[in-house]
C-alpha positions in Angstrom: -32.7 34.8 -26.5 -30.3 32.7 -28.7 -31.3 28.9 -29.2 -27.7 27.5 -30.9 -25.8 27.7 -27.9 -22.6 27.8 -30.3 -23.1 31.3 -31.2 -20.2 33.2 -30.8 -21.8 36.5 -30.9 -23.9 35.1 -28.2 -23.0 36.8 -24.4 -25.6 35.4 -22.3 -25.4 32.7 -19.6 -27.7 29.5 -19.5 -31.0 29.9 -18.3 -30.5 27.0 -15.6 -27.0 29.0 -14.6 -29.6 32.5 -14.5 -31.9 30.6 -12.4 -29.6 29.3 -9.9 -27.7 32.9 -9.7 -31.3 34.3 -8.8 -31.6 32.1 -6.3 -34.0 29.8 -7.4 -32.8 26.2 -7.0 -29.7 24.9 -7.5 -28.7 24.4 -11.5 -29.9 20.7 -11.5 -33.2 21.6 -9.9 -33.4 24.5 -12.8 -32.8 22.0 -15.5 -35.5 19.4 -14.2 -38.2 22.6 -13.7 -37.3 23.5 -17.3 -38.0 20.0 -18.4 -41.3 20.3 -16.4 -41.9 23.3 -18.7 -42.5 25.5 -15.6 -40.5 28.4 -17.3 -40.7 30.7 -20.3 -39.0 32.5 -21.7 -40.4 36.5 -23.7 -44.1 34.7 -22.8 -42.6 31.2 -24.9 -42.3 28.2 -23.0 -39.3 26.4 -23.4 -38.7 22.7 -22.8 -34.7 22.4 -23.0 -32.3 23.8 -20.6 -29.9 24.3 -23.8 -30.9 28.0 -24.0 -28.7 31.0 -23.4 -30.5 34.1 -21.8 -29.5 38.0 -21.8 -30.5 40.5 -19.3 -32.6 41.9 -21.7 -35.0 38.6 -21.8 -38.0 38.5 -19.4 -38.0 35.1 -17.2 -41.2 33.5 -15.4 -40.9 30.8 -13.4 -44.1 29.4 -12.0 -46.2 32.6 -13.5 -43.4 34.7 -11.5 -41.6 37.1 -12.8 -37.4 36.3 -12.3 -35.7 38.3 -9.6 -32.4 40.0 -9.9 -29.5 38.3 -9.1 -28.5 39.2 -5.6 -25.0 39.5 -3.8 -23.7 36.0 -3.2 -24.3 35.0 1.0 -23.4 32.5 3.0 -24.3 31.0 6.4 -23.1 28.3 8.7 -26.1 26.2 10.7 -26.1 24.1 13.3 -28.0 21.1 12.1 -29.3 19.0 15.1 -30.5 15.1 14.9 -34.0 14.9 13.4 -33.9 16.9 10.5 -34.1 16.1 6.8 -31.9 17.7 4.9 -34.9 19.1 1.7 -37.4 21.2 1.0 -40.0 18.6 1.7 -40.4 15.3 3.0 -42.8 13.0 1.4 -43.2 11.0 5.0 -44.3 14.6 6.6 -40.5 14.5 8.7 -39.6 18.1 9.8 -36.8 19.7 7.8 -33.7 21.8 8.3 -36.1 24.7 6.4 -38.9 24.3 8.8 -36.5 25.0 11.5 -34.8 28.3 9.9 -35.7 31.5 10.8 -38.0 33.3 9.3 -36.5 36.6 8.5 -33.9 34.2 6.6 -33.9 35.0 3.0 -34.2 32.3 0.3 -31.5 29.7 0.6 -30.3 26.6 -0.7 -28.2 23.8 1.2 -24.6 23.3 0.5 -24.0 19.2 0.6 -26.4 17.0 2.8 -26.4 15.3 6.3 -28.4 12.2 7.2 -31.3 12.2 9.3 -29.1 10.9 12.4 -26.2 12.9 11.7 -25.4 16.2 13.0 -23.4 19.4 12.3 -22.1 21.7 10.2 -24.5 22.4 7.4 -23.9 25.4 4.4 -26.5 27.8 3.9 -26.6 30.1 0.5 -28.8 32.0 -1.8 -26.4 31.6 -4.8 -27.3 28.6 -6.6 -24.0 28.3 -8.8 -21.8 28.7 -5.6 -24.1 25.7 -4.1 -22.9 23.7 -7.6 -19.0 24.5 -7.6 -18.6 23.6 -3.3 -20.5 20.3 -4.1 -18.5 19.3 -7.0 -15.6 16.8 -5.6 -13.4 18.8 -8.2 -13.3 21.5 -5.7 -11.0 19.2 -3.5 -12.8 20.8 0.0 -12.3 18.2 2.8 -14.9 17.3 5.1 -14.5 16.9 8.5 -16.1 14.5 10.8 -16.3 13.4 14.6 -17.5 9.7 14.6 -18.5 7.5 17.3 -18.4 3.4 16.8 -18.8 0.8 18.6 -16.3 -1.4 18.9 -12.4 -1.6 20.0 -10.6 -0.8 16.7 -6.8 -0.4 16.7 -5.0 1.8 13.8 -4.6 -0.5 11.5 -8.3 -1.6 11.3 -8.5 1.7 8.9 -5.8 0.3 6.7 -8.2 -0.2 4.0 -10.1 2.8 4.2 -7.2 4.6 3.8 -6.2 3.0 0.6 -9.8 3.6 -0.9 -12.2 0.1 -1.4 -15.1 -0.6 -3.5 -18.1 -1.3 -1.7 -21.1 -3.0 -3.3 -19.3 -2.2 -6.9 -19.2 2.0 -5.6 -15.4 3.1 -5.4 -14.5 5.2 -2.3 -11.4 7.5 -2.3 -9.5 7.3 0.2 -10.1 8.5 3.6 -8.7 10.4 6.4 -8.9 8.7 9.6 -7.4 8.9 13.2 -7.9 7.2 16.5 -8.6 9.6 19.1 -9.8 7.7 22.3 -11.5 4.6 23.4 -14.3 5.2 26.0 -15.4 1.6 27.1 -17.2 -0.1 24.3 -17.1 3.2 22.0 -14.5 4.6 20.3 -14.2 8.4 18.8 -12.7 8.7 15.4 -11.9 12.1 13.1 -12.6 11.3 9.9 -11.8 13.5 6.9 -13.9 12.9 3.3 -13.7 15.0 0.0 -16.3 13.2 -2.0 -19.8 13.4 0.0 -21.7 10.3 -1.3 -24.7 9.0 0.5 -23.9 7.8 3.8 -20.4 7.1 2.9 -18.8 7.2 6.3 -21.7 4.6 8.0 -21.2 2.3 4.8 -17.2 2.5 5.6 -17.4 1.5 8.6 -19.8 -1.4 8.2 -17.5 -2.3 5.6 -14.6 -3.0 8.5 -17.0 -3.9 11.1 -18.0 -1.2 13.2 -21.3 0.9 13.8 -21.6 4.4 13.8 -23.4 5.4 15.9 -22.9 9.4 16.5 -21.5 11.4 13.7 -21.0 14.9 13.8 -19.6 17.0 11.1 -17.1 19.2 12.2 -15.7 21.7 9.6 -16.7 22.1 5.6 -13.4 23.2 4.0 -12.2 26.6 5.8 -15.5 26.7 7.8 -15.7 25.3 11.3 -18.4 24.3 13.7 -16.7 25.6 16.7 -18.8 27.4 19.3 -22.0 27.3 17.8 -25.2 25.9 19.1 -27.8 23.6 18.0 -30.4 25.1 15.8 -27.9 28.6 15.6 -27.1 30.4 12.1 -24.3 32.5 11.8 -23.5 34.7 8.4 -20.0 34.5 7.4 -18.7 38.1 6.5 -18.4 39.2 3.4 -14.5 40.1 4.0 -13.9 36.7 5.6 -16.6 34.9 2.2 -14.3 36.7 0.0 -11.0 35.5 1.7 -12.3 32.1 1.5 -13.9 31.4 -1.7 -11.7 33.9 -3.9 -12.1 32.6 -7.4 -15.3 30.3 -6.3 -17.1 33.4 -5.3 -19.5 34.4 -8.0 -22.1 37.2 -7.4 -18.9 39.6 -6.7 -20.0 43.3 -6.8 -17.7 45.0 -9.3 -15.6 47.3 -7.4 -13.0 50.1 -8.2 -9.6 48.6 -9.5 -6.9 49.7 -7.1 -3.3 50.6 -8.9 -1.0 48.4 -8.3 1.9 49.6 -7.1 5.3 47.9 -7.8 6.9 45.7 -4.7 11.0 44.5 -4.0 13.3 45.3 -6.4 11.1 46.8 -8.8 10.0 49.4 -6.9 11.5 52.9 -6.9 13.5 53.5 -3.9 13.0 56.9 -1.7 16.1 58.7 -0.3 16.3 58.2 3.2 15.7 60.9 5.6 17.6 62.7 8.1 16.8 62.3 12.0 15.9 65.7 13.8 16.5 67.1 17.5 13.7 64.8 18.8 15.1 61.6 16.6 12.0 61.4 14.4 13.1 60.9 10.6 12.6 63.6 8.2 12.7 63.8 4.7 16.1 65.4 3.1 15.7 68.7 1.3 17.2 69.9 -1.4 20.3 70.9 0.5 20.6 68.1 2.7 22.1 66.0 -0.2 25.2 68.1 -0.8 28.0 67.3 1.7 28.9 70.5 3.8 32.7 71.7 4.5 33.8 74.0 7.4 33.2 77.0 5.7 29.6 76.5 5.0 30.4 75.9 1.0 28.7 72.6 -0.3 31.9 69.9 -1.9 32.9 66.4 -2.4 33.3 64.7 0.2 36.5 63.8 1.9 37.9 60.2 0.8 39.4 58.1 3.9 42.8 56.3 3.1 44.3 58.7 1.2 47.0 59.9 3.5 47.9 62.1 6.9 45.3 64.8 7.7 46.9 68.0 7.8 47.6 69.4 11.3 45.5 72.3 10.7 42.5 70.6 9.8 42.6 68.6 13.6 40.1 69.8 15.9 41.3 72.1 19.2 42.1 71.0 22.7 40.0 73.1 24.8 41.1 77.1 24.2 44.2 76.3 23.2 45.1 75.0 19.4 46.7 71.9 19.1 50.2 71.8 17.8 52.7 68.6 17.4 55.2 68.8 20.5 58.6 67.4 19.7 60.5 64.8 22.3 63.9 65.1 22.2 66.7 63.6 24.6 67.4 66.8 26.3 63.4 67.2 27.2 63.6 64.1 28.5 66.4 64.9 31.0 65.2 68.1 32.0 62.3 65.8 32.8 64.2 63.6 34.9 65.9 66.6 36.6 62.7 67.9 37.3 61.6 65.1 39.7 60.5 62.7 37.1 61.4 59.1 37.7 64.1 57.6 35.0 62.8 55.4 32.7 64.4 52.2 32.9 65.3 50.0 30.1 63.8 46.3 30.4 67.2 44.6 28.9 69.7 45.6 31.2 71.2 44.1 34.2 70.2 45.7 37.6 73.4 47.6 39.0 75.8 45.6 41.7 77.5 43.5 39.1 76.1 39.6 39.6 74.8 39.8 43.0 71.7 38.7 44.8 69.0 41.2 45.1 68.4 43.2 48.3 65.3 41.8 49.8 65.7 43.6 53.4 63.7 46.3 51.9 60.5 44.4 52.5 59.0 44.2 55.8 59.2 40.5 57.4 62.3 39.5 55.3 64.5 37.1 57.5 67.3 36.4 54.7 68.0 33.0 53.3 67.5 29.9 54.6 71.0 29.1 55.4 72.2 32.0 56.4 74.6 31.9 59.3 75.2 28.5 58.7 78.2 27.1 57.8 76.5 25.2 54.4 76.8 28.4 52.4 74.3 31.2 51.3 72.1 29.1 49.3 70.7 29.8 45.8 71.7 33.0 44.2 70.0 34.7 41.1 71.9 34.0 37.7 74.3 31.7 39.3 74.7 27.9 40.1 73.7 26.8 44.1 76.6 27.3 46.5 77.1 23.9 48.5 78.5 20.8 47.6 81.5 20.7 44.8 80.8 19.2 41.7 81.6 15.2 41.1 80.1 11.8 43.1 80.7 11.9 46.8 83.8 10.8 48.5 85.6 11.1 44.5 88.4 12.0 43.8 88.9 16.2 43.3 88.0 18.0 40.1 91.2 18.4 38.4 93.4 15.7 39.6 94.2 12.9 37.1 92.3 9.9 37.6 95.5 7.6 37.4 99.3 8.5 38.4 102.5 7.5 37.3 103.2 3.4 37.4 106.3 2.8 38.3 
């Protein structure tokens, strides 16, 4: 037990911070049972919560001894309408704990609902987890479905959203959207982070509407989805650890897993090669060295760096491929042979000028005109046959236009 809770050398927690981690009440209940003096301390009884405790120290509270700390648990309950949210009611009203079951270990409310109000309630035996999700610090939004009477539009909430002071209290600024209007009611969803006493109903009486059903909805990453009235559901360890991460006191030590380097940093493998089958399999040792024909490992062969030798090309069937040679006599003994003469794309077709013979085809008739005393029409390459050049009823090509005056 160290009393100067400067002490450097000092490695103990506060006795309030013990008492809550055990499970007792939350850390402001601890410090007003100290007050009380309903705890000692090694058989002394102390009467200031500015004490810092070891695990060595023996801790009574009420005559009993202190229990262990236990793993940090949480729970989700479905808190109906008619429940007061403490350990006892000084007007005899049933409580949320009177309605727990009873094979529920020691636990502490997270936050409070009002006696109408409905919902999503936190359950936990950790007392310092209870502290650090009620502190506003911890930025958790609440979640709210709210019923008022009335016929607001969106910009009734205008104020609300900017954050007003009612009777002196500030209120941060809310959340709020219009989801429906059912006759006379209207359903809001209403997102808080602070939690003060009855600060949605004062809100709303602030713009002139009455709540009057309000049903909390979700509790930071928690939601109330599917659950039943009266129902307690214990949120997993994996999914508490997820959730909480740094918030989650009571953490079991566990084994520290190496951490292996990730991107760039990390070593890269050689990829394998694909087998028969096509599954991937590691290279060996020989796998890395290119191969050449004869079986002897070598550098590998650069592209670009000029013809491949003829010896190296692959065969054509049973026979080895060799370079054949075209020259002009080849190429008439291929036209003597059958072969049809290649024909070069610039030159005239034989016949000199003429028209081409069309009574080849079948159905050909011959030109238009033909027969007729008007000519043979248009030929190919040359200019139409018919009239002579010059205006009609001139004067011939050739012949001056004027003659000798005289």
């Amino acid at each position: 037990m160290t009393d100067s809770p400067d002490n450097s050398k000092s490695t103990g927690d506060r006795i309030a911070k013990v008492m809550a981690r055990a499970g007792v009440a939350s850390r402001r209940e601890a410090e007003r049972m100290i007050l009380e003096g309903r705890v000692t301390v090694n058989g002394e009884k102390i009467a200031s919560p500015a004490l810092d405790v070891s695990p060595s120290d023996k801790i009574t509270v009420d005559g009993k001894k202190l229990e262990e700390p236990q793993e940090t648990r949480l729970w989700l309950y479905y808190k109906p309408v008619g429940l007061v949210t403490s350990e006892a009611d000084d007007k005899g009203r049933q409580t949320v704990f009177d309605a727990l079951p009873r094979d529920l270990p020691r636990v502490m409310t997270i936050g409070r609902l009002d006696l109408n109000s409905e919902g999503l309630l936190l359950l936990t035996n950790d007392g310092e987890l209870k502290r650090q999700l009620e502190l506003p610090s911890t930025g958790w939004l609440r979640r709210y479905r709210v019923r008022v009477n009335g016929t607001p539009n969106d910009l009734s909430f205008a104020p609300l959203r900017r954050g007003v002071t009612i009777d002196g209290e500030e209120f941060a600024p809310m959340e709020i959207k219009l989801d429906s209007q059912q006759g006379a009611n209207a359903w809001l969803t209403v997102g808080i982070r602070e939690g003060r006493n009855r600060e949605i109903r004062r809100a709303m009486a602030h713009i002139g509407l009455q709540v009057n059903r309000l049903i909390r909805v979700g509790y930071g990453p928690f939601r109330l989805t599917g659950m039943e009235k009266n129902e307690v559901t214990e949120v997993k360890r994996r999914v508490l650890r997820d959730q909480l991460g740094g918030l989650l006191t009571g953490e079991a030590p566990g084994k520290e897993r190496e951490m292996r380097p990730r991107g760039a940093e990390a070593p890269r493998k050689p990829l394998g090669k694909r087998g028969e089958r096509g599954e991937l399999r590691p290279l060996r040792g020989d796998d890395r060295a290119p191969r050449r024909a004869d079986g002897k490992g070598g550098a590998p062969r650069k592209f670009g760096t000029g013809p491949k030798p003829d010896g190296d090309r692959p065969a054509r069937g049973d026979k080895p491929w060799s370079k054949r040679e075209r020259t002009s006599e080849s190429r008439a003994g291929d036209s003597a042979a059958g072969d049809r003469p290649r024909r070069s794309f610039g030159a005239k077709p034989a016949g000199g000028q003429g028209a081409r013979d069309y009574s080849g085809k079948p159905g050909f008739k011959g030109p238009r005109n033909a027969g007729k005393g008007g000519g043979s029409g248009k030929t190919f390459g040359g200019k139409p046959a018919g009239r002579p050049a010059g205006k009609p009823g001139g004067r011939p090509p050739g012949k001056p236009r004027g003659g000798p005056r005289g």
